[in-house]
PyMOL Python script that loads the backbone (N, CA, C, O; Angstrom):
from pymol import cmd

cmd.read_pdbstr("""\
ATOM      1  N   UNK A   1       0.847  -1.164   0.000  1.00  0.00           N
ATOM      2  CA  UNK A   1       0.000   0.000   0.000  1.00  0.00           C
ATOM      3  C   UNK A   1       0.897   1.233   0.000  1.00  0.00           C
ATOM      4  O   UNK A   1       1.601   1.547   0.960  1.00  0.00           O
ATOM      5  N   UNK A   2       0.833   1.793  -0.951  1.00  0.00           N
ATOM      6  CA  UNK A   2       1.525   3.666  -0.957  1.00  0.00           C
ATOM      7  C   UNK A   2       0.948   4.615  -0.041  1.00  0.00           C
ATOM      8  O   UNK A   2      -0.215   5.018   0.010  1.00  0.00           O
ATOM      9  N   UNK A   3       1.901   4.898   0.645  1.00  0.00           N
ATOM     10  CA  UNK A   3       1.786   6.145   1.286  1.00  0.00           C
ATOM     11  C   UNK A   3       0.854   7.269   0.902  1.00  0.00           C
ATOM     12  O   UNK A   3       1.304   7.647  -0.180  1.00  0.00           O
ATOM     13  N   UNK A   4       0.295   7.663   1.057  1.00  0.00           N
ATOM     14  CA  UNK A   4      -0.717   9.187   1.049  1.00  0.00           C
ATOM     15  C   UNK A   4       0.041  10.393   1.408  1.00  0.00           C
ATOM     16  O   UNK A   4       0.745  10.557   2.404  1.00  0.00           O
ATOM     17  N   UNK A   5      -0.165  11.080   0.607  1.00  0.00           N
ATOM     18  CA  UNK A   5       0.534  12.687   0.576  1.00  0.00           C
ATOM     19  C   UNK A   5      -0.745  13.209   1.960  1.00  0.00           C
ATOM     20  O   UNK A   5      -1.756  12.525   2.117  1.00  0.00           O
ATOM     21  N   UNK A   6      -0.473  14.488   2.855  1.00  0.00           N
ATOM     22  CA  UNK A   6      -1.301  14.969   3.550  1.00  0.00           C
ATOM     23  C   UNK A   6      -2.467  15.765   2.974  1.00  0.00           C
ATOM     24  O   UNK A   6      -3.432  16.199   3.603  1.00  0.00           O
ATOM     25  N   UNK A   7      -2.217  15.881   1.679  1.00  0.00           N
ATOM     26  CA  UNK A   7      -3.065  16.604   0.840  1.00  0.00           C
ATOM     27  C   UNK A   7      -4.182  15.494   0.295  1.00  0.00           C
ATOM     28  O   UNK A   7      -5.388  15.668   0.121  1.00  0.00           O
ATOM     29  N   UNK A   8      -3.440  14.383   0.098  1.00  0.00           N
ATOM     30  CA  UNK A   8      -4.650  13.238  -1.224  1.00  0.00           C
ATOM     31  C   UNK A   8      -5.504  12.763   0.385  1.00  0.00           C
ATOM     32  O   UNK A   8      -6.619  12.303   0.139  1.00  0.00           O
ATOM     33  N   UNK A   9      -5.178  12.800   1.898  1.00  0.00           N
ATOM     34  CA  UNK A   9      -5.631  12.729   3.109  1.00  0.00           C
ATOM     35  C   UNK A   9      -6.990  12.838   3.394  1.00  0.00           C
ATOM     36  O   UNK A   9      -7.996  12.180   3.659  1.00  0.00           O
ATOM     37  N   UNK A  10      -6.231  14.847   3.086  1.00  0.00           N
ATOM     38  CA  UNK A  10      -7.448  16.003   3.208  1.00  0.00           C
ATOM     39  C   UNK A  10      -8.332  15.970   2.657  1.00  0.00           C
ATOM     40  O   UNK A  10      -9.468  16.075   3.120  1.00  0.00           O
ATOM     41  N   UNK A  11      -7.903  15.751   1.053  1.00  0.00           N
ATOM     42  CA  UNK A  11      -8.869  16.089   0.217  1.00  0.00           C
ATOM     43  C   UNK A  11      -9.919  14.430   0.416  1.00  0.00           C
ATOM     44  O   UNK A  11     -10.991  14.439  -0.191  1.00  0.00           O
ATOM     45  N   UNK A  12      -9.585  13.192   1.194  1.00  0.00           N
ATOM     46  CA  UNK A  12     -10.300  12.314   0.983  1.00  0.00           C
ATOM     47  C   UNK A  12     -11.181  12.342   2.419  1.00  0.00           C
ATOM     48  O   UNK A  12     -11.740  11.318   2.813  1.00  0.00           O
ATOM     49  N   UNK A  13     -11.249  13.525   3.115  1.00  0.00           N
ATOM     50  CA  UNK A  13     -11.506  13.524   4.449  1.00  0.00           C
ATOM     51  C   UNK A  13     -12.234  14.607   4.708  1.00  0.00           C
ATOM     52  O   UNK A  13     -11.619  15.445   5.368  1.00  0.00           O
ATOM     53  N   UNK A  14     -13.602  14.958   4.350  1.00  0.00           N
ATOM     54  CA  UNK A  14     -13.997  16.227   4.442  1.00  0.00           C
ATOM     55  C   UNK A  14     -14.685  15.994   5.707  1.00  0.00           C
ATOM     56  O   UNK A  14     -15.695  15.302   5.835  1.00  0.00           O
ATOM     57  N   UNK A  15     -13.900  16.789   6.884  1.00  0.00           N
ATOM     58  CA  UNK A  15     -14.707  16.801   8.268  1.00  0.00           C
ATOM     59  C   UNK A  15     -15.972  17.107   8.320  1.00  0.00           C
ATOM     60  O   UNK A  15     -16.557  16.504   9.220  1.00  0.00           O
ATOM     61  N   UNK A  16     -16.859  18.071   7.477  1.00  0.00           N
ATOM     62  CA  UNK A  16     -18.260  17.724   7.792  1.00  0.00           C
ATOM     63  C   UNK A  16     -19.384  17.103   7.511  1.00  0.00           C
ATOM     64  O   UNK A  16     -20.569  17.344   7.745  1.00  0.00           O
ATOM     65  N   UNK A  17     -18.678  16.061   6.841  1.00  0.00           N
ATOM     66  CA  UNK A  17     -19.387  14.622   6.695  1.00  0.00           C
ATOM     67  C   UNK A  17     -18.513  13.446   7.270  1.00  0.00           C
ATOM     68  O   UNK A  17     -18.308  12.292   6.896  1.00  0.00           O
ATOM     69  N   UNK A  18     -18.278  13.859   7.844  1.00  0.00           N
ATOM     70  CA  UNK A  18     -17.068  12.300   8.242  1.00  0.00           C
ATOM     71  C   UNK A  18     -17.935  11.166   8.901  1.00  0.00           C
ATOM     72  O   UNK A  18     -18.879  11.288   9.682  1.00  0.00           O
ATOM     73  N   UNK A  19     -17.443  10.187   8.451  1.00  0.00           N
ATOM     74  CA  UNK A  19     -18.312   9.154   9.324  1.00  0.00           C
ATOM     75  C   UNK A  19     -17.208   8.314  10.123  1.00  0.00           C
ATOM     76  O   UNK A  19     -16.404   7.609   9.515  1.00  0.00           O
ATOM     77  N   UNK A  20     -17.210   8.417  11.425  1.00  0.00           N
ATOM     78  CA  UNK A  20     -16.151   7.955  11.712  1.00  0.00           C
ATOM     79  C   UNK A  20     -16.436   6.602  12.308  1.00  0.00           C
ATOM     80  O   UNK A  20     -17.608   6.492  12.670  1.00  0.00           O
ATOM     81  N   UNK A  21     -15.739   5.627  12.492  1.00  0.00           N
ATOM     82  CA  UNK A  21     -15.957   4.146  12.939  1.00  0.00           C
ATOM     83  C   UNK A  21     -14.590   3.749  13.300  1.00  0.00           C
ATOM     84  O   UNK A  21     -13.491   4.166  12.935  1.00  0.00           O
ATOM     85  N   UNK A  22     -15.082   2.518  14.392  1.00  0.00           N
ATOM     86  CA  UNK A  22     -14.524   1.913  15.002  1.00  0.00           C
ATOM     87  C   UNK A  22     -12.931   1.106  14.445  1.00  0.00           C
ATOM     88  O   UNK A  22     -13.046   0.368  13.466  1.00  0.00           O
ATOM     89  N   UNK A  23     -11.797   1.230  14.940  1.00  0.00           N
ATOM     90  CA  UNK A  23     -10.822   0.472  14.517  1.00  0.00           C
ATOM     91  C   UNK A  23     -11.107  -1.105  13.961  1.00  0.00           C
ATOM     92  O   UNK A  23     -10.958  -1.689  12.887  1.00  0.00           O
ATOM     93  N   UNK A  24     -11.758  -1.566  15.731  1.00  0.00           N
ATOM     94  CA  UNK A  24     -12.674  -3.169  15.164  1.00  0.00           C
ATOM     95  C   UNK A  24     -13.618  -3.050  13.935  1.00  0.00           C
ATOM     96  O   UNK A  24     -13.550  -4.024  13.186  1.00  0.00           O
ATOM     97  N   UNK A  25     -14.462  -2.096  13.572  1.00  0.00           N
ATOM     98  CA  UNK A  25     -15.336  -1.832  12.098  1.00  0.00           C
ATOM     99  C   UNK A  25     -14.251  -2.101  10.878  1.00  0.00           C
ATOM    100  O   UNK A  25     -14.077  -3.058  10.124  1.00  0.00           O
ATOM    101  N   UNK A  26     -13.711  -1.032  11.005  1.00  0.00           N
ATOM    102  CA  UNK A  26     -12.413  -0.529   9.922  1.00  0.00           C
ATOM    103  C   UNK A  26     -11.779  -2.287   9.835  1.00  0.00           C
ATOM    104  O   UNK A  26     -11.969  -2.867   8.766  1.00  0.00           O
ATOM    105  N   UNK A  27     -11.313  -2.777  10.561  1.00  0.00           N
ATOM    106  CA  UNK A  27     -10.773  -3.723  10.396  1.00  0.00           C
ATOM    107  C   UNK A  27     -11.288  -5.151   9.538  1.00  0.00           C
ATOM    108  O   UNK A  27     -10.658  -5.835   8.732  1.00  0.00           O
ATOM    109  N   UNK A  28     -12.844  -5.315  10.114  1.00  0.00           N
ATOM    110  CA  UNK A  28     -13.545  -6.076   9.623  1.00  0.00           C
ATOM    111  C   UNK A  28     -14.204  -5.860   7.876  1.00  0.00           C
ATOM    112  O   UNK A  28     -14.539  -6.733   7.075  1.00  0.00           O
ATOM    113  N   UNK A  29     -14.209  -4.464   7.743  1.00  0.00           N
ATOM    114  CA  UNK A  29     -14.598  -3.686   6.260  1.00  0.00           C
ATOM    115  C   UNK A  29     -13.446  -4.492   5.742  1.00  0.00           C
ATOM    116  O   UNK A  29     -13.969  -5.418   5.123  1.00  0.00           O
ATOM    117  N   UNK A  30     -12.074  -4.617   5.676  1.00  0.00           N
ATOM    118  CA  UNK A  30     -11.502  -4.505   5.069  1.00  0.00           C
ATOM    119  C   UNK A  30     -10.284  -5.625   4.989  1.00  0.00           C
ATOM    120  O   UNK A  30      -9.231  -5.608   4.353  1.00  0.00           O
ATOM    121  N   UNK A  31     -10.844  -6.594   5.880  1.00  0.00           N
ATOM    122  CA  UNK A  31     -10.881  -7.955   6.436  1.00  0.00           C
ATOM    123  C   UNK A  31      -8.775  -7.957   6.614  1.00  0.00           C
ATOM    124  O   UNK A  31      -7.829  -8.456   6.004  1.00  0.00           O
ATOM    125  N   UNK A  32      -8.941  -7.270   7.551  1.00  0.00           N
ATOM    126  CA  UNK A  32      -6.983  -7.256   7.943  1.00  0.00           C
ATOM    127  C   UNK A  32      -7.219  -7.406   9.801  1.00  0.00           C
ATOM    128  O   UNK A  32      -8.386  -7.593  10.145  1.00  0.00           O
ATOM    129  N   UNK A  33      -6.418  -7.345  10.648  1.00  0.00           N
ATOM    130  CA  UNK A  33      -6.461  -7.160  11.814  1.00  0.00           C
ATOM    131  C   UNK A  33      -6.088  -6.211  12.565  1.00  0.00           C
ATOM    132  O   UNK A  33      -4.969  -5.707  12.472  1.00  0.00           O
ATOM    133  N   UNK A  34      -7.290  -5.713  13.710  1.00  0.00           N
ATOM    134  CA  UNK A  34      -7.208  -4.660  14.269  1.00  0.00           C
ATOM    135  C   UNK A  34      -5.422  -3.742  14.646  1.00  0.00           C
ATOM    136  O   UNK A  34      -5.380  -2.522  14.493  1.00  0.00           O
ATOM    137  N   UNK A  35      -4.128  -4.512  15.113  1.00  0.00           N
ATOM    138  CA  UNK A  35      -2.853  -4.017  14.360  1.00  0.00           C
ATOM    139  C   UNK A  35      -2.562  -3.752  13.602  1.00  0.00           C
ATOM    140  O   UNK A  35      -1.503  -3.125  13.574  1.00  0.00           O
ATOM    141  N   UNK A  36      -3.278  -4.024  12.401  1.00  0.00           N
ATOM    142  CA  UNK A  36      -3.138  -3.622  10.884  1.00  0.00           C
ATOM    143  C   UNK A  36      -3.551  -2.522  10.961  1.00  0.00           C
ATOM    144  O   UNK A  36      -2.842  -1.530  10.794  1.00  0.00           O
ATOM    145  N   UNK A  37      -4.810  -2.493  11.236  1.00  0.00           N
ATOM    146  CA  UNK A  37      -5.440  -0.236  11.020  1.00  0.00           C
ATOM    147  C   UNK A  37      -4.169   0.343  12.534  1.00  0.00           C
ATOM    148  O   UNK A  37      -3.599   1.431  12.612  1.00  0.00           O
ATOM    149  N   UNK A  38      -4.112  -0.424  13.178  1.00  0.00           N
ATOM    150  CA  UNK A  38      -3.404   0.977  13.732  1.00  0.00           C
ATOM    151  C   UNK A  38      -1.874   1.213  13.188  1.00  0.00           C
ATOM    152  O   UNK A  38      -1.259   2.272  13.305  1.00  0.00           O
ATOM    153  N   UNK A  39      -1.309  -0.159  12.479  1.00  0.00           N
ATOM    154  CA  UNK A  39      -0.190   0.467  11.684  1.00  0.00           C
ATOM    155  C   UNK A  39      -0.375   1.477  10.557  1.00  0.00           C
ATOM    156  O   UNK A  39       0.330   2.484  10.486  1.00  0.00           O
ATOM    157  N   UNK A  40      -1.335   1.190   9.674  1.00  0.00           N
ATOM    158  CA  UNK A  40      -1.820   2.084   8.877  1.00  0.00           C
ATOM    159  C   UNK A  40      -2.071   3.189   9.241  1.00  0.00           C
ATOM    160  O   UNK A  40      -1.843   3.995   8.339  1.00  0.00           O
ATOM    161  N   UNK A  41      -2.616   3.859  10.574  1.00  0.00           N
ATOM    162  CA  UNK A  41      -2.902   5.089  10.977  1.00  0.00           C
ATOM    163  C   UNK A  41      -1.236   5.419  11.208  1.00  0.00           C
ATOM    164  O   UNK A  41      -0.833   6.224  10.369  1.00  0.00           O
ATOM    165  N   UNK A  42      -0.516   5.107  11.869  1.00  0.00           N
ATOM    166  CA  UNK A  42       0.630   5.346  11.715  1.00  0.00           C
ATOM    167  C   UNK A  42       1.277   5.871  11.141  1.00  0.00           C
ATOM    168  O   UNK A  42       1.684   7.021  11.303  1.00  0.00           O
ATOM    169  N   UNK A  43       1.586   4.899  10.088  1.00  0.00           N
ATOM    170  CA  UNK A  43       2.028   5.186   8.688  1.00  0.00           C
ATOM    171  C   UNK A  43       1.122   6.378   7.959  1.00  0.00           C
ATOM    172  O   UNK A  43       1.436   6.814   6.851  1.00  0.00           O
ATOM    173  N   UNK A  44       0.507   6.633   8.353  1.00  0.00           N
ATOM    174  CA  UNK A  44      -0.494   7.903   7.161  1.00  0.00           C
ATOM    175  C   UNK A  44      -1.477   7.179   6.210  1.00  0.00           C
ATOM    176  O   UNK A  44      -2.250   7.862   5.538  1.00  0.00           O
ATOM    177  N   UNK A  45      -1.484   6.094   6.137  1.00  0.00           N
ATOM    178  CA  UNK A  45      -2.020   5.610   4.826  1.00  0.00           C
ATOM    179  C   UNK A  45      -3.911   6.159   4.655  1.00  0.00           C
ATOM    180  O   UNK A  45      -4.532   6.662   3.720  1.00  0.00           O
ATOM    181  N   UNK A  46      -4.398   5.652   6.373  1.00  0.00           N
ATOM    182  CA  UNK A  46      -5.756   5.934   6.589  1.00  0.00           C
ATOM    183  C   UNK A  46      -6.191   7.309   7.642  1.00  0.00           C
ATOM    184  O   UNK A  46      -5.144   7.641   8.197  1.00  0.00           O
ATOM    185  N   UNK A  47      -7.022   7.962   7.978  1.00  0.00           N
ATOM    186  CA  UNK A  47      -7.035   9.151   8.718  1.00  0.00           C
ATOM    187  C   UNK A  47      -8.012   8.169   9.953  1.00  0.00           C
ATOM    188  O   UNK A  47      -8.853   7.270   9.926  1.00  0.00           O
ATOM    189  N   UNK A  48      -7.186   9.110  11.117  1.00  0.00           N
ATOM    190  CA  UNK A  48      -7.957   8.775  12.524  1.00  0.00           C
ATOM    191  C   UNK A  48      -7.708  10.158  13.367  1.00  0.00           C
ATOM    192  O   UNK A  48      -7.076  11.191  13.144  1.00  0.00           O
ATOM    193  N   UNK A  49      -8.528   9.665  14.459  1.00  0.00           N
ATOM    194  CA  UNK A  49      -8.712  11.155  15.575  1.00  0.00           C
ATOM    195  C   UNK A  49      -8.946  10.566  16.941  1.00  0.00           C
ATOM    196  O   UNK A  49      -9.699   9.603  17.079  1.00  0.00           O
ATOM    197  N   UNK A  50      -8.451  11.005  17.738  1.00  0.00           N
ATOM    198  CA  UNK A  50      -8.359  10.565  19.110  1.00  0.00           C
ATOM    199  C   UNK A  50      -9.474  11.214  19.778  1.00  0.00           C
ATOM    200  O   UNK A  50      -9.157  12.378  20.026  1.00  0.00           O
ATOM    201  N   UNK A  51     -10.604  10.950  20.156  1.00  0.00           N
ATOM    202  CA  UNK A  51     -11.656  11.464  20.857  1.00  0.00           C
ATOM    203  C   UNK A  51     -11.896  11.347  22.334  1.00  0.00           C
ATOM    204  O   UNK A  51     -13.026  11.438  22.814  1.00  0.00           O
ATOM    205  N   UNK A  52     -10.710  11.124  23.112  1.00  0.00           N
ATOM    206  CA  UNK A  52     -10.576  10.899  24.325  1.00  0.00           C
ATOM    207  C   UNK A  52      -9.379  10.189  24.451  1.00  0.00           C
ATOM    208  O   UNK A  52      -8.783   9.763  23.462  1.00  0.00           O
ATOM    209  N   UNK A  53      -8.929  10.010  25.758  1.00  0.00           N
ATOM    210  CA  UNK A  53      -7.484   9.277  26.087  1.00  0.00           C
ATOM    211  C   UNK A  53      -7.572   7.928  25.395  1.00  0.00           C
ATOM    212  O   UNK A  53      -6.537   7.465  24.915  1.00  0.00           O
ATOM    213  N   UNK A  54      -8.878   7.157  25.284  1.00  0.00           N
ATOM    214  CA  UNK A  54      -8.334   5.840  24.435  1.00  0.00           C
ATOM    215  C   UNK A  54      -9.500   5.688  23.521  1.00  0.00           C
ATOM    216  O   UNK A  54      -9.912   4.536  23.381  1.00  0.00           O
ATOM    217  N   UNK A  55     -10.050   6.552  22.933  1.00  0.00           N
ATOM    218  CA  UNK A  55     -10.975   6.551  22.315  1.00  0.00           C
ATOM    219  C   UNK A  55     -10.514   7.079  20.748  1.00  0.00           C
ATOM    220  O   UNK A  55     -10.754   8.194  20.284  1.00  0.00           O
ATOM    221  N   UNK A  56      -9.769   5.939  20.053  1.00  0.00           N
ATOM    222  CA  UNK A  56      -9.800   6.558  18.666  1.00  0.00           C
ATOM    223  C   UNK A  56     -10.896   6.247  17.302  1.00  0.00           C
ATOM    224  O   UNK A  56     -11.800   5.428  17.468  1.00  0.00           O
ATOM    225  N   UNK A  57     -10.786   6.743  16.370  1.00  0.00           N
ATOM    226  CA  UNK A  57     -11.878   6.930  15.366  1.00  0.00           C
ATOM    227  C   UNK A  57     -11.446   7.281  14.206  1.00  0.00           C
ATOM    228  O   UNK A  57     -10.954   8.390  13.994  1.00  0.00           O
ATOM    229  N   UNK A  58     -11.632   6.054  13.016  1.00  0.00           N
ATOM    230  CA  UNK A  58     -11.461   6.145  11.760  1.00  0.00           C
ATOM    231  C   UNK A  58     -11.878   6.546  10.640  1.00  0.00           C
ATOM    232  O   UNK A  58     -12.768   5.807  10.219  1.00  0.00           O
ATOM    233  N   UNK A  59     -11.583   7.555   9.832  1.00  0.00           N
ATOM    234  CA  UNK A  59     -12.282   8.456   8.852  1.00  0.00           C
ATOM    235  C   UNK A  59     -12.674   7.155   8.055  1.00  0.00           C
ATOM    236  O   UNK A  59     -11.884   6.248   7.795  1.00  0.00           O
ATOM    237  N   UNK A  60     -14.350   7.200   7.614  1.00  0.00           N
ATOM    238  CA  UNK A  60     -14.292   5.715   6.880  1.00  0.00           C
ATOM    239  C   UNK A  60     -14.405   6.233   5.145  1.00  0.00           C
ATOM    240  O   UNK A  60     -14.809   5.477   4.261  1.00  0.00           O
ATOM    241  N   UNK A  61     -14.029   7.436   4.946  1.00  0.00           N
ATOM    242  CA  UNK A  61     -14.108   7.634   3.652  1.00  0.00           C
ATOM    243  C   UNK A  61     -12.711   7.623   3.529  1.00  0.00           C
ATOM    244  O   UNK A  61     -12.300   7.236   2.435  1.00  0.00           O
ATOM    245  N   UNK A  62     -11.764   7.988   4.476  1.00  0.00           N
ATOM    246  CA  UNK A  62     -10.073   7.553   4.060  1.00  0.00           C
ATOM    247  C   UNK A  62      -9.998   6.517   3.961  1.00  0.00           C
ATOM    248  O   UNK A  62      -9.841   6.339   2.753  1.00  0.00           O
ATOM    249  N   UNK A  63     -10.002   5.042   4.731  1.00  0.00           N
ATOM    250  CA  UNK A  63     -10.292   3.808   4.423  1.00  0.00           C
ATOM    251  C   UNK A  63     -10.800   3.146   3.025  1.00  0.00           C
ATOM    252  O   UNK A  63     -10.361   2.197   2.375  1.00  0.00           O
ATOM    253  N   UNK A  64     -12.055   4.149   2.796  1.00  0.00           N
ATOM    254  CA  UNK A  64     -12.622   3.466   1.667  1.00  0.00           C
ATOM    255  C   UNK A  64     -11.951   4.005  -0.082  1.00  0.00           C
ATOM    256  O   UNK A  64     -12.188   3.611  -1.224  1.00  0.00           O
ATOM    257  N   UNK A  65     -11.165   4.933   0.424  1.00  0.00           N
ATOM    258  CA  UNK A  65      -9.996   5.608  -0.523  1.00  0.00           C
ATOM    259  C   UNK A  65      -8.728   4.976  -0.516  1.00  0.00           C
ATOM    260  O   UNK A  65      -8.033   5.143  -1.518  1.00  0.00           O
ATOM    261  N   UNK A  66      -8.202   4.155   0.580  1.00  0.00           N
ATOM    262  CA  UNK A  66      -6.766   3.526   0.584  1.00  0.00           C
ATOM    263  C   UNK A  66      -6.670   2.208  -0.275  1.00  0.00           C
ATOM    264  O   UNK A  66      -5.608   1.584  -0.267  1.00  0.00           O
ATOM    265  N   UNK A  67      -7.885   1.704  -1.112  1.00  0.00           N
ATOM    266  CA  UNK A  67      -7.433   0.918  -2.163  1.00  0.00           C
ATOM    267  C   UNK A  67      -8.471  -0.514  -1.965  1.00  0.00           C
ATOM    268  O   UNK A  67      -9.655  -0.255  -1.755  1.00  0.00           O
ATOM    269  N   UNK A  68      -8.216  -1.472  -2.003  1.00  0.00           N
ATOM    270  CA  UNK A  68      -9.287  -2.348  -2.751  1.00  0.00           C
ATOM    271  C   UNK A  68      -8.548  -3.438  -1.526  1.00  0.00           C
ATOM    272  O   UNK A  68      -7.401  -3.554  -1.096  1.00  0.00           O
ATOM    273  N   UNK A  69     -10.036  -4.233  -1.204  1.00  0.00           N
ATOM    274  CA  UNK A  69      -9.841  -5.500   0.028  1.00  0.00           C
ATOM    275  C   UNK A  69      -9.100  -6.188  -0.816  1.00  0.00           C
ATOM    276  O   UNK A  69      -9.161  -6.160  -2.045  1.00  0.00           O
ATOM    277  N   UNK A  70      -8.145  -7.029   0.098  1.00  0.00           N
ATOM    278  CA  UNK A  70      -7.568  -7.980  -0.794  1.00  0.00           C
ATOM    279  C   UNK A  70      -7.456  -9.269   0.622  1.00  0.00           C
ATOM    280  O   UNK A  70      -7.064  -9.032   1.764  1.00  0.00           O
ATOM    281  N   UNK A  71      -7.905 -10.527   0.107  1.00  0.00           N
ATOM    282  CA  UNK A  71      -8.337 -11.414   0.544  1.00  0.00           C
ATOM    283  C   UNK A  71      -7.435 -13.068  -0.235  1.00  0.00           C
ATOM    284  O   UNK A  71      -7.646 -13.796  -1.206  1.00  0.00           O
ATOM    285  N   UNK A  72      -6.345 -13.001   0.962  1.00  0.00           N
ATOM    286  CA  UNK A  72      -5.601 -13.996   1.084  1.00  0.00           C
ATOM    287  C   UNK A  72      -6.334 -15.195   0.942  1.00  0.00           C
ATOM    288  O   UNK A  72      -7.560 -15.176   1.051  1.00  0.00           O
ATOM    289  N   UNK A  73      -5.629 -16.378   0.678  1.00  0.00           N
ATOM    290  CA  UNK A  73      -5.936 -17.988   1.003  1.00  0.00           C
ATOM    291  C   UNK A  73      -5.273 -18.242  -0.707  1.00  0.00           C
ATOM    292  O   UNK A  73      -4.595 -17.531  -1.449  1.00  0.00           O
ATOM    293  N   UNK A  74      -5.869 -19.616  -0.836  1.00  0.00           N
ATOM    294  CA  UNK A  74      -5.575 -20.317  -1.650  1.00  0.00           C
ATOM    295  C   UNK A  74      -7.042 -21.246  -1.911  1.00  0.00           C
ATOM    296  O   UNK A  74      -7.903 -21.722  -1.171  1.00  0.00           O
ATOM    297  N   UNK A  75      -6.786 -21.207  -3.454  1.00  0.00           N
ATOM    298  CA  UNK A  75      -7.728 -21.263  -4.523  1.00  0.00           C
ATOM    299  C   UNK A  75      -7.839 -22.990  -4.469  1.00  0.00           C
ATOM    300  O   UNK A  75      -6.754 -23.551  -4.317  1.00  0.00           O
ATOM    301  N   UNK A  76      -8.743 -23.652  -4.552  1.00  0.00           N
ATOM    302  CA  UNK A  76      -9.145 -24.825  -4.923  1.00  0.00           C
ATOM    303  C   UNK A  76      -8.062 -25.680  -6.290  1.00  0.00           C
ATOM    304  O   UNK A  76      -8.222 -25.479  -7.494  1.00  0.00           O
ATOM    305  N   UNK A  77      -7.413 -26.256  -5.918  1.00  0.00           N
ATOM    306  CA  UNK A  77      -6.864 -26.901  -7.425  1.00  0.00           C
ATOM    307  C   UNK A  77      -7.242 -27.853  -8.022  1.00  0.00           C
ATOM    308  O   UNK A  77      -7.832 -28.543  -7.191  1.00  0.00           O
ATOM    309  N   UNK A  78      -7.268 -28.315  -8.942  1.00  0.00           N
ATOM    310  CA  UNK A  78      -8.180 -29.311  -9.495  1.00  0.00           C
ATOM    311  C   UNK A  78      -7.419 -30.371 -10.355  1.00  0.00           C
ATOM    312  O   UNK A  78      -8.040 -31.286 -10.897  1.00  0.00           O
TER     313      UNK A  78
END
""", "prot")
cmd.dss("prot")
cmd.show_as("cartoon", "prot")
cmd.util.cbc("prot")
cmd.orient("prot")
């Protein structure tokens, strides 16, 4: 996954529609594990906001801008 400029962020994050959701949500949308979104918030890739000392919250239109589920395993062979 590529990095996000703070600008391609902004522009995917308009605070007065934000819908913000849960790390556990975010995680399950996008079928990775809850360490996964918080490395990603990290890294910049997805936008979050701290709404109290342990209360964080994921922009779900940055999420739904950081690129396409991708869903591991292995295929049936025949």
């Amino acid at each position: 996954m590529a990095r996000k400029s703070q600008a391609e962020i902004a522009l995917a994050a308009d605070t007065s529609d934000t819908e913000w959701i849960t790390m556990q949500e975010a995680a399950l949308i996008v079928r990775v594990d809850p360490v996964t979104i918080r490395r990603w918030i990290s890294a910049g890739y997805i936008r979050a906001e701290r709404f109290g000392p342990r209360l964080i919250r994921v922009d779900k239109a940055t999420l739904d801008a950081s690129g396409e589920t991708l869903v591991w395993g292995h295929q049936a062979r025949r």
